[in-house]
C-alpha distance (Angstrom), angle and dihedral (degrees) to the residues before:
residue distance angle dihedral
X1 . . .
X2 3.93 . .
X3 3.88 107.6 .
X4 3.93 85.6 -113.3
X5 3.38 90.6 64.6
X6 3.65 98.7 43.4
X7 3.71 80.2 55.4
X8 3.96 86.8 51.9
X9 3.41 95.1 53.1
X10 3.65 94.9 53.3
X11 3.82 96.8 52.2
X12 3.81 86.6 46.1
X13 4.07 95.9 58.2
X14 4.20 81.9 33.6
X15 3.90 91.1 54.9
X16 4.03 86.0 50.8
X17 3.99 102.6 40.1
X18 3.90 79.1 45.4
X19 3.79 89.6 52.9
X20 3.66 103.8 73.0
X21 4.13 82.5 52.9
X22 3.57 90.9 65.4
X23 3.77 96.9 39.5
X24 3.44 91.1 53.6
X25 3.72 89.1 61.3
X26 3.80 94.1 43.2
X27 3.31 89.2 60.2
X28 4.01 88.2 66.9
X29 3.79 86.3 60.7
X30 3.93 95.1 38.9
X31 3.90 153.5 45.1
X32 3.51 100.4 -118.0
X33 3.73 100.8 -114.2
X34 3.14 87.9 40.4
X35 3.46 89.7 66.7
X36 3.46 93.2 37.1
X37 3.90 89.1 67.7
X38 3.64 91.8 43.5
X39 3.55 89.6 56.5
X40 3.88 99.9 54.5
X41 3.87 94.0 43.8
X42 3.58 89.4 52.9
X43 4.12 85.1 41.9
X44 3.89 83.3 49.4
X45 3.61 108.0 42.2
X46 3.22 137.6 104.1
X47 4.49 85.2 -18.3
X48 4.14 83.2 76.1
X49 3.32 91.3 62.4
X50 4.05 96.9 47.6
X51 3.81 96.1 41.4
X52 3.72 99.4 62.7
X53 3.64 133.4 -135.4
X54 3.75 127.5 -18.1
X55 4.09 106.1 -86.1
X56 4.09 88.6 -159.6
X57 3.24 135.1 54.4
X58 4.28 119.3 -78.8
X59 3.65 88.8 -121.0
X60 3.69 97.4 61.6
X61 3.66 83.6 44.7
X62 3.52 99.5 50.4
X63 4.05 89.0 44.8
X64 3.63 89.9 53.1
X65 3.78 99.9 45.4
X66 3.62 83.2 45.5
X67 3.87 104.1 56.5
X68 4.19 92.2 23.4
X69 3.79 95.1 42.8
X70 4.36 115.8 30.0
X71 3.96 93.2 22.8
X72 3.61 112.1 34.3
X73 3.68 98.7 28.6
X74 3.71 97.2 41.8
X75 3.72 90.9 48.4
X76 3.40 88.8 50.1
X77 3.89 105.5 51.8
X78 4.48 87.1 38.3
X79 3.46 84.3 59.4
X80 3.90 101.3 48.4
X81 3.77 86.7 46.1
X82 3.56 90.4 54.2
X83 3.95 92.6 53.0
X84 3.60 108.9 -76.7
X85 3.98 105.1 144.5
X86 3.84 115.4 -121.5
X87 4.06 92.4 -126.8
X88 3.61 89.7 51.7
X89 3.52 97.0 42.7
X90 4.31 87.7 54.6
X91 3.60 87.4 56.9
X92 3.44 107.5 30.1
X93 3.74 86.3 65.0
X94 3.60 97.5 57.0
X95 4.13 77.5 87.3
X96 4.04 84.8 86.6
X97 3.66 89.6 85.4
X98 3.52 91.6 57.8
X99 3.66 97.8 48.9
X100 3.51 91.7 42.7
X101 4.20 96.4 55.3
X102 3.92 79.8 57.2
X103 3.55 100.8 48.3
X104 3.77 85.2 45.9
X105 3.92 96.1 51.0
X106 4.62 87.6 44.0
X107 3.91 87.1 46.2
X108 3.74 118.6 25.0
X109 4.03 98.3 27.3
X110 3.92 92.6 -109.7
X111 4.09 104.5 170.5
X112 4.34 105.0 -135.0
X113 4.12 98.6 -124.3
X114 3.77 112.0 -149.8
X115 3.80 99.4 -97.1
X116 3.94 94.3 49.4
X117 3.64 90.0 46.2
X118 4.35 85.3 49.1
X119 3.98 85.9 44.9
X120 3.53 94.3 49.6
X121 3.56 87.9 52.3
X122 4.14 94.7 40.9
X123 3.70 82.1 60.4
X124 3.93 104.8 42.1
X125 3.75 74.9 60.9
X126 3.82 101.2 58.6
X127 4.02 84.1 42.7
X128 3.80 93.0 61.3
X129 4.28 90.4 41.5
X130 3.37 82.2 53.0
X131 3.56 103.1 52.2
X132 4.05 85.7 45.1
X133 3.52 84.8 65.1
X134 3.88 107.5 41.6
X135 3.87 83.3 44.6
X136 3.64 90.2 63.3
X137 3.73 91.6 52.3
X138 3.89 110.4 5.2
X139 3.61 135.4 64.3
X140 4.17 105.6 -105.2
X141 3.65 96.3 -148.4
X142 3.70 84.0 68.8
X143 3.68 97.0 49.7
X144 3.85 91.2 44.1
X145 4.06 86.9 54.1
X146 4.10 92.0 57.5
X147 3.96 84.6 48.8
X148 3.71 99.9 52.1
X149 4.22 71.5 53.8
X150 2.69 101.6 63.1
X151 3.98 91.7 44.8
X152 3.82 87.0 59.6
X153 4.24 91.1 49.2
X154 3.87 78.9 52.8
X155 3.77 90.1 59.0
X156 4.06 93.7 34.1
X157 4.22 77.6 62.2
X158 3.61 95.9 58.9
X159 3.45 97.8 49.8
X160 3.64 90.0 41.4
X161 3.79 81.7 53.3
X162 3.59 99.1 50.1
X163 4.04 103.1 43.2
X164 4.23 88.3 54.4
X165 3.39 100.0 -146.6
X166 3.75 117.7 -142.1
X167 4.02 97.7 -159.2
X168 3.74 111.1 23.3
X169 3.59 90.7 -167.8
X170 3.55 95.1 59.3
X171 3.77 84.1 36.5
X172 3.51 92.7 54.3
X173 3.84 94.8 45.3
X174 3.91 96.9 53.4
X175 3.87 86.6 45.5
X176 4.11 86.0 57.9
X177 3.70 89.4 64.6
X178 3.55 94.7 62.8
X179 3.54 105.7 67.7
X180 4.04 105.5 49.1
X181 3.10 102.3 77.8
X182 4.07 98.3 53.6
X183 3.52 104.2 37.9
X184 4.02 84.5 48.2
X185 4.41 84.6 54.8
X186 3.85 81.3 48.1
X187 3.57 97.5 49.1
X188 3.82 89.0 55.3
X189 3.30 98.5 43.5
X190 3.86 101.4 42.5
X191 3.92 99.9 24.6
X192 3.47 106.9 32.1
X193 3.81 136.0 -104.7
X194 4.13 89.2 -123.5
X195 3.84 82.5 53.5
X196 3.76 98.3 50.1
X197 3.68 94.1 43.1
X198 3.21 92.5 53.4
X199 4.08 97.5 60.0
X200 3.17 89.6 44.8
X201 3.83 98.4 55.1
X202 4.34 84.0 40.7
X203 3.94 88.7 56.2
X204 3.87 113.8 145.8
X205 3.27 147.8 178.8
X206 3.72 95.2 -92.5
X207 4.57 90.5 40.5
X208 4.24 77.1 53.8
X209 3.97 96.6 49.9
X210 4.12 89.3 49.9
X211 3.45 92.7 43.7
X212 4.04 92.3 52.2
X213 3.90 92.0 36.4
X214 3.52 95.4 55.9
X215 3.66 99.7 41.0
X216 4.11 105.5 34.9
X217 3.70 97.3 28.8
X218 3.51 103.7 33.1
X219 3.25 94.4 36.0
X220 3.28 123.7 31.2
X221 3.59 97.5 17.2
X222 4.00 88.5 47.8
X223 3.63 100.3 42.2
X224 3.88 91.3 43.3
X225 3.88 94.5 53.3
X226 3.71 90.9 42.9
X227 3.41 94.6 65.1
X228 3.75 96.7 30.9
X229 3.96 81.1 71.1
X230 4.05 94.4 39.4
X231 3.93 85.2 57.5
X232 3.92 94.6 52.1
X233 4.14 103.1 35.4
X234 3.58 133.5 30.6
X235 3.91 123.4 -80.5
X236 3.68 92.7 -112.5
X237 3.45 94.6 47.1
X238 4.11 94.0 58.1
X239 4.15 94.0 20.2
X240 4.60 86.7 80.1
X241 3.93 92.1 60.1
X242 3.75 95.6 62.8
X243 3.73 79.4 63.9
X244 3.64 83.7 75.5
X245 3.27 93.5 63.4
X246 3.57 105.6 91.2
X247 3.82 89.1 35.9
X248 4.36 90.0 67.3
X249 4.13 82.7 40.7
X250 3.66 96.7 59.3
X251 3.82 97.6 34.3
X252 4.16 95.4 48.7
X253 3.82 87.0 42.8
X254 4.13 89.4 56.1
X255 3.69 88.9 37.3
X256 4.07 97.9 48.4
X257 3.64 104.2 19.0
X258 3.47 93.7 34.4
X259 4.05 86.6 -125.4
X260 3.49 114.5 -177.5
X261 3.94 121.5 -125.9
X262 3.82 110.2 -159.4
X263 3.88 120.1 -168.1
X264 4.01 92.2 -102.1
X265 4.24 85.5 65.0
X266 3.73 94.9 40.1
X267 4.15 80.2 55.3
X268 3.88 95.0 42.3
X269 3.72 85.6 41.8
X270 3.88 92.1 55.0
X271 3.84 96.6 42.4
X272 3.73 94.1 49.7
X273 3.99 98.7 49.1
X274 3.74 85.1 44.7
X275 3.66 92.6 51.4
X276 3.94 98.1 38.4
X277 3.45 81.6 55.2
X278 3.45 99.1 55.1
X279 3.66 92.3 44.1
X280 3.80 97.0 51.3
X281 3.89 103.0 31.5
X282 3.85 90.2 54.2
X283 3.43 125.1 104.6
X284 4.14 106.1 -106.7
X285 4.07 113.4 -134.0
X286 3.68 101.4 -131.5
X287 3.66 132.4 8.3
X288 3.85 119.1 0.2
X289 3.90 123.2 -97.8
X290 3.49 140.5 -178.1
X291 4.06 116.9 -105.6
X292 3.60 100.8 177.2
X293 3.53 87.9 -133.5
X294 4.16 81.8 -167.3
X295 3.58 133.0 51.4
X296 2.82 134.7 -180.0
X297 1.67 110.4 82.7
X298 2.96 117.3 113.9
X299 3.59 77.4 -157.8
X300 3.70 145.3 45.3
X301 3.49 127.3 32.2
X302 3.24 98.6 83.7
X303 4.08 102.2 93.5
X304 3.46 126.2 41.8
X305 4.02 127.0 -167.1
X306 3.40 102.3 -142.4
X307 4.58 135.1 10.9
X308 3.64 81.4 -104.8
X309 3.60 95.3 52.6
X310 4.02 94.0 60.4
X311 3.52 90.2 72.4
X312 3.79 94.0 83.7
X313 4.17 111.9 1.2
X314 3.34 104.1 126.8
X315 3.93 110.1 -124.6
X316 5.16 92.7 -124.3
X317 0.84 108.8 -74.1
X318 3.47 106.7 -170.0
X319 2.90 118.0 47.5
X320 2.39 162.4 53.1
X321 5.15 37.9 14.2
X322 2.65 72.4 -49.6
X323 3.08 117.7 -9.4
X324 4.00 22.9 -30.0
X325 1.52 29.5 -0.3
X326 3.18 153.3 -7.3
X327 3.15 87.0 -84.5
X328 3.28 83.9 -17.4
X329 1.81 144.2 27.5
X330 1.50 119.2 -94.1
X331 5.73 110.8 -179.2
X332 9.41 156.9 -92.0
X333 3.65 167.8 -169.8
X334 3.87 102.5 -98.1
X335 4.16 105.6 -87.3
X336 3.49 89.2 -142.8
């Protein structure tokens, strides 16, 4: 790769470890599905009417805006309200690529190889370090919430897997339609209209900055990037740099939230990347599938250009994570 888009790359998995940062503090302006909706309107609006018309078909849309956009992502931003740490979110997510070989072995008829079946197991480890720590400090129903999430990105991968996408931009736009509309219903019904009305009439300039980071930047800039650089090199050349992602989560959540990283996470932290990397890096038996060997984001990894490409696009990522992320996603001080 040309050292500009080395450089790319790095801002890319930055922008998405730097994502759960900024939705940690959008959550002090917002409900969380509120903000979750806000998110994929902004996502949506006005790039689906620039990108043209859907290349797949709606269902594989609808599927993935579905599982990516109202599951994962609402999961997700409930359970970072409810005290799941932004750091530990961005890696704790990294356990999509695990759900999603499995998903891809029960659905597709993808044979587990020795060292993904080892790196699923490398990371199951780091899971349960990591939920030693957060129960010493953290409430665990929060940190179970971010890994059914990541169980839903795993699905969100499959179907990203089976529709093909040709443009995963315009893939990834469409698929930010889907999800308003519900997680707005479920914001009334679970969060309140009084509550939501009343964000939206305290919107400042710091609610509008989130709201923009985490849909334009994280998003769209994010997702487009990502598979600006899938297009040009090969997956497993770009796939290792959504590893970072957690990496620039944890470190801007120390740095900005003054987050504390005890020896336990630095250990869950290790085993996971190690095993994600495992899982992802390592040749699949069978057909091809996505492992979203990066997270965060909340953003990205949901949309890959080409079969070859969903070897290593991370699903957003940010945000949403991507998406995570935006797709993607895309991926907190403890609120609580």
């Amino acid at each position: 790769m040309r050292p500009t888009h080395l450089l790319l790359a790095v801002c890319v998995a930055a922008t998405w470890g730097v994502n759960f940062v900024v939705i940690e503090i959008g959550l002090g302006h917002f409900p969380p599905l509120l903000l979750s909706a806000l998110r994929f309107l902004l996502a949506a609006l006005p790039a689906v009417f620039l990108v043209g018309r859907p290349k797949v078909a709606w269902k594989w849309i609808v599927g993935v805006g579905l599982a990516l956009g109202v599951a994962k992502f609402g999961l997700v931003f409930v359970g970072m309200d409810q005290g799941m740490p932004a750091g530990l979110t961005s890696l704790v997510l990294q356990v999509q690529a695990v759900f999603t070989a499995l998903i891809a072995c029960a659905v597709l008829g993808e044979r587990l190889t020795g060292p993904r079946v080892a790196g699923m197991a490398v990371a199951a480890a780091g899971i349960v370090v990591a939920a030693v720590d957060e129960g010493t400090g953290g409430p665990l129903h929060a940190f179970a919430l971010v890994v059914l999430g990541g169980a839903c990105w795993g699905v969100s991968n499959v179907l990203t897997r089976k529709a093909s996408p040709p443009d995963a931009l315009n893939f990834m736009v469409w698929v930010s339609t889907v999800p308003v509309l519900p997680l707005l219903a479920l914001s009334l019904l679970t969060e309140g209209a009084g509550r939501d009305l009343a964000a939206l009439r305290g919107l400042d300039w710091q609610g509008v900055g989130v709201l923009l980071f985490i849909a334009w930047v994280s998003t769209v800039f994010g997702f487009g990037a990502w598979g600006w650089l899938i297009r040009r090199h090969p997956a497993s050349t770009v796939a290792p740099f959504s590893l970072l992602v957690p990496v620039f989560g944890m470190a801007s959540a120390w740095l900005l939230l003054d987050e504390a990283v005890s020896p336990l996470r630095w250990a869950a932290a290790a085993l996971l990347v190690t095993g994600v990397a495992m899982t992802s890096l390592a040749r699949p038996g069978g057909n091809r599938v996505v492992t979203g060997a990066g997270g965060g984001a909340d953003s990205a990894a949901d949309a890959p250009t080409t079969k070859e490409a969903l070897d290593g696009i991370p699903a957003d990522r940010p945000a949403a994570g991507g998406l995570a992320g935006a797709a993607g996603a895309a991926a907190s001080a403890p609120r609580g």
